[in-house]
C-alpha positions in Angstrom: -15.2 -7.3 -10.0 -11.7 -6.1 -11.0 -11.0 -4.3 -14.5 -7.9 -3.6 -16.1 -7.0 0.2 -17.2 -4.2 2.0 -18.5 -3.0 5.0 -16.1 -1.5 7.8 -18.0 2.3 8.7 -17.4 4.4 11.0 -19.3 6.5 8.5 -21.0 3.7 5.5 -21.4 1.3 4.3 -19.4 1.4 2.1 -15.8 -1.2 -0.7 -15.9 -3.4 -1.0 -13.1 -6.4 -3.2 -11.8 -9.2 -1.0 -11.2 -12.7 -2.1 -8.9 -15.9 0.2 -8.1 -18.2 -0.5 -5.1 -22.0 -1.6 -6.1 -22.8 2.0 -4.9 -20.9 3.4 -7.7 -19.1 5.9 -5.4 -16.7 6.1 -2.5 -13.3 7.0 -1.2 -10.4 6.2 -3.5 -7.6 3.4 -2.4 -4.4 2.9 -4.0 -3.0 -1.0 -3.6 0.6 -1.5 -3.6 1.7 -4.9 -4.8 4.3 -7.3 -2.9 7.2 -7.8 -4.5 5.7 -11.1 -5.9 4.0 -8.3 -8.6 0.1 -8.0 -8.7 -0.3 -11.4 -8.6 -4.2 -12.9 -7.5 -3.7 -12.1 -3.8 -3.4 -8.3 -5.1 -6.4 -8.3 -7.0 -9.0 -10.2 -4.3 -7.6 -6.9 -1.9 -8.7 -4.7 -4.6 -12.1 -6.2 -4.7 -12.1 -6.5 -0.9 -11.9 -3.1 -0.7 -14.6 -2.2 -3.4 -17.1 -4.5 -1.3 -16.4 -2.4 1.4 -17.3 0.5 -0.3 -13.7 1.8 -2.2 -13.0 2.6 -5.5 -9.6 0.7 -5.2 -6.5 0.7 -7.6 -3.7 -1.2 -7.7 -0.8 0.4 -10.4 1.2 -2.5 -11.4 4.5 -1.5 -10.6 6.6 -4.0 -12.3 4.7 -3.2 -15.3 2.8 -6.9 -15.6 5.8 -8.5 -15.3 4.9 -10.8 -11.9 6.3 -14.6 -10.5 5.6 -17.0 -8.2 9.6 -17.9 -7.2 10.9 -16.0 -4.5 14.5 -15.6 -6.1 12.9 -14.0 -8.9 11.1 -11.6 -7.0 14.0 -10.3 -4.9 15.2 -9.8 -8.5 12.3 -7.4 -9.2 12.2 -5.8 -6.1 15.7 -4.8 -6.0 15.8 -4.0 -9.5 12.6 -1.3 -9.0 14.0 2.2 -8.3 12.4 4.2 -5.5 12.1 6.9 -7.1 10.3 5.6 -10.0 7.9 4.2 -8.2 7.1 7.1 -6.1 6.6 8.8 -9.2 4.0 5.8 -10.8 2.2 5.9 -7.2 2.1 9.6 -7.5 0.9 9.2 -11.1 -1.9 6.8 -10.1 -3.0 9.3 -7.3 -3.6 12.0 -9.7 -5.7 9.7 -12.4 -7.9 8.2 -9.5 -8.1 11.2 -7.3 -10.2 12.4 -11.0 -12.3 9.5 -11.7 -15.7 10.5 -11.4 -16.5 8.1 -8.7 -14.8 9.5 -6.1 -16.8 11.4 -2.8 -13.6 13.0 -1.4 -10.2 14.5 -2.2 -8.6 12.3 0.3 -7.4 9.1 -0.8 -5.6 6.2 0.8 -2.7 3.8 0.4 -2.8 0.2 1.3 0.8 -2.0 1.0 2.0 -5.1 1.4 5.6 -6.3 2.4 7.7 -4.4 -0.8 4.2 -2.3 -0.8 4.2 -1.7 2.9 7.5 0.1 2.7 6.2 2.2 -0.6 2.7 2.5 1.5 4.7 4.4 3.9 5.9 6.8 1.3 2.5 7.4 -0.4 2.5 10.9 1.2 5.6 12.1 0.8 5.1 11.4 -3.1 2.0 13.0 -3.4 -0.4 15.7 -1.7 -3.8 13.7 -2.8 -2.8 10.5 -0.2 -3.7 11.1 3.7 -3.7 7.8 5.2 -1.2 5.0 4.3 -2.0 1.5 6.0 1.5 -0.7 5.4 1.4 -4.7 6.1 4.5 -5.3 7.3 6.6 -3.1 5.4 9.8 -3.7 3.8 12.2 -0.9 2.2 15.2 -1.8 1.0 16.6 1.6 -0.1 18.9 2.3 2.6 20.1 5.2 0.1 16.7 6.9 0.1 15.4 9.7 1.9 11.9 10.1 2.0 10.7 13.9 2.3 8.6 12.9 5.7 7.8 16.8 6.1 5.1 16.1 4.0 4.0 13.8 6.4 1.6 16.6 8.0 -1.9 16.2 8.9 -1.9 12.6 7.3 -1.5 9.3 9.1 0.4 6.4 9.1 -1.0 3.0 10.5 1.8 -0.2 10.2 0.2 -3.7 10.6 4.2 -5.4 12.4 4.5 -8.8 11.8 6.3 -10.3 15.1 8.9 -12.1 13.2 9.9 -8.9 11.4 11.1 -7.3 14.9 14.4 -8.2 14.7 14.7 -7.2 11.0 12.6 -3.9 10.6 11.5 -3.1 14.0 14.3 -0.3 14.9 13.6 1.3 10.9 9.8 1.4 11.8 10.1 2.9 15.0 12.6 5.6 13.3 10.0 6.2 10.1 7.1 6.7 13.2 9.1 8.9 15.0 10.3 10.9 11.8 6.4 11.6 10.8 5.0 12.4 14.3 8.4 14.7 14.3 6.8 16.8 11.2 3.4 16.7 12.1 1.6 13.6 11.0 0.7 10.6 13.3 2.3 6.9 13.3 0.5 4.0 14.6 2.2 1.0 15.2 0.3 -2.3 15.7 2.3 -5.7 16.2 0.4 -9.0 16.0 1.7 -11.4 18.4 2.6 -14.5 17.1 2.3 -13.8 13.4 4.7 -14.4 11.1 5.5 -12.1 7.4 3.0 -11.8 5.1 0.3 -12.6 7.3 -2.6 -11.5 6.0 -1.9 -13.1 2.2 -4.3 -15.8 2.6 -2.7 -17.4 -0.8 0.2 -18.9 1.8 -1.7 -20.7 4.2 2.1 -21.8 5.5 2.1 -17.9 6.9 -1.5 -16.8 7.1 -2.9 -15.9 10.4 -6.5 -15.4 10.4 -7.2 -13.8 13.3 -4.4 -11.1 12.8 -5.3 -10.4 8.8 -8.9 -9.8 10.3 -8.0 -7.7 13.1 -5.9 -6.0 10.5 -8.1 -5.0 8.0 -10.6 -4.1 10.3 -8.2 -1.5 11.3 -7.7 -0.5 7.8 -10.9 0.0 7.3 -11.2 1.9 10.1 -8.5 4.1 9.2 -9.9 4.7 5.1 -13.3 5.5 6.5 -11.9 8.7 8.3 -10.9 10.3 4.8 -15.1 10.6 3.3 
C-alpha cells in the first residue's frame, strides 16, 4: 500500500507516493509520472513494484497538480522545465537512496511517456541511479543537452511503442548511441503492434497486454541486477 511523504528540497518540499515491499527491504525505484501527473495508473506501478520486492517512489513532479484532459496536460508538460525536474528527480534519489530500507546503493528509474524521456535522464542527473527503464519516452526539450557522459557503467532499457517510430524513433536511436558512445549500455525493445502508452492499463483503448507484460518482465529483470 502506497503512502504519501514529503521529499525535502532546498526551497520546499516535492510530494511523492512512497510503497515498501512486505519484506521491509529491497532495492530502491524512482517512478516518473506521465504527463497526465501521478494520477492512479502512477500509484498501482508504485505498488507493483513494492510487490515485487521495491521500495518504490514516485516524486510528484507537477507538484499534485494532475488532469484527466489531454489539452491540459500538454499544458503541464510543456510548462515543466527540464532542468527543474532533473533537479527534483535528483532530489528524490538522494532522500530514497537514505531510507533505511534500502539493500543497495544502486537505485533505478522507471518512466512513462513524459517520464520515459526524464527516465532516460535519471543518470545524468544523479550518480545514485544505474538503470533507467523508459516506456515509450517522450522529451520535448529540443533545447536540452543531457550530460550523457555520465552515462558510464549504467544502463538504459526503452520499452518503443511501434506507433512512436515515426515520431521518436531516429531521437531514441541517437540518445542509444550517445550513451553506448560514453560508456553505458542502451537497449532498445520495440513491441510490434502496440500503440503509445501501452502498458497504462487505465486506457483499455491503447493497452496491450501482452506487450505491458513482456515489458515489465524486462523491467524487472533489469532492477533486479542493481541488489
Amino acid at each position: 500500500m502506497t503512502e504519501q511523504i514529503a521529499i525535502p528540497r532546498r526551497d520546499s518540499d516535492i510530494p511523492g507516493t512512497l510503497a515498501i515491499p512486505a519484506s521491509g527491504s529491497g532495492i530502491g525505484v524512482l517512478v516518473i509520472q506521465e504527463w497526465w501527473g501521478v494520477v492512479p495508473h502512477i500509484a498501482h506501478v508504485v505498488d507493483r513494484l513494492a510487490e515485487a520486492g521495491f521500495v518504490a517512489l514516485a516524486p510528484d513532479l507537477y507538484g499534485g497538480v494532475n488532469t484527466t484532459e489531454p489539452d491540459e496536460a500538454g499544458k503541464l508538460m510543456m510548462g515543466l522545465q527540464v532542468a527543474a525536474a532533473g533537479d527534483d528527480i535528483a532530489a528524490a534519489a538522494d532522500y530514497l537512496v537514505r531510507r533505511p530500507e534500502l539493500t543497495s546503493a544502486k537505485l533505478g528509474i522507471v518512466g512513462f511517456c513524459m517520464g520515459g524521456g526524464l527516465a532516460l535522464l535519471g543518470p545524468t542527473v544523479t550518480p545514485h541511479i544505474f538503470a533507467a527503464s523508459a516506456f515509450y519516452p517522450a522529451m520535448p526539450w529540443p533545447e536540452y543537452s543531457p550530460a550523457w557522459a555520465n552515462y558510464a557503467g549504467r544502463t538504459a532499457l526503452v520499452h518503443q511503442a511501434e506507433s512512436d517510430l515515426p515520431s521518436t524513433g531516429d531521437s531514441i536511436a541517437s540518445y542509444a548511441m550517445d550513451i553506448r558512445g560514453h560508456g553505458g549500455d542502451a537497449i532498445i525493445e520495440t513491441y510490434l503492434g502496440t500503440q503509445h502508452a501501452f502498458f497504462n492499463d487505465d486506457r483499455p483503448e491503447v493497452y496491450n497486454a501482452q506487450a505491458a507484460s513482456l515489458a515489465w518482465d524486462r523491467t524487472l529483470e533489469l532492477l533486479r541486477t542493481l541488489g
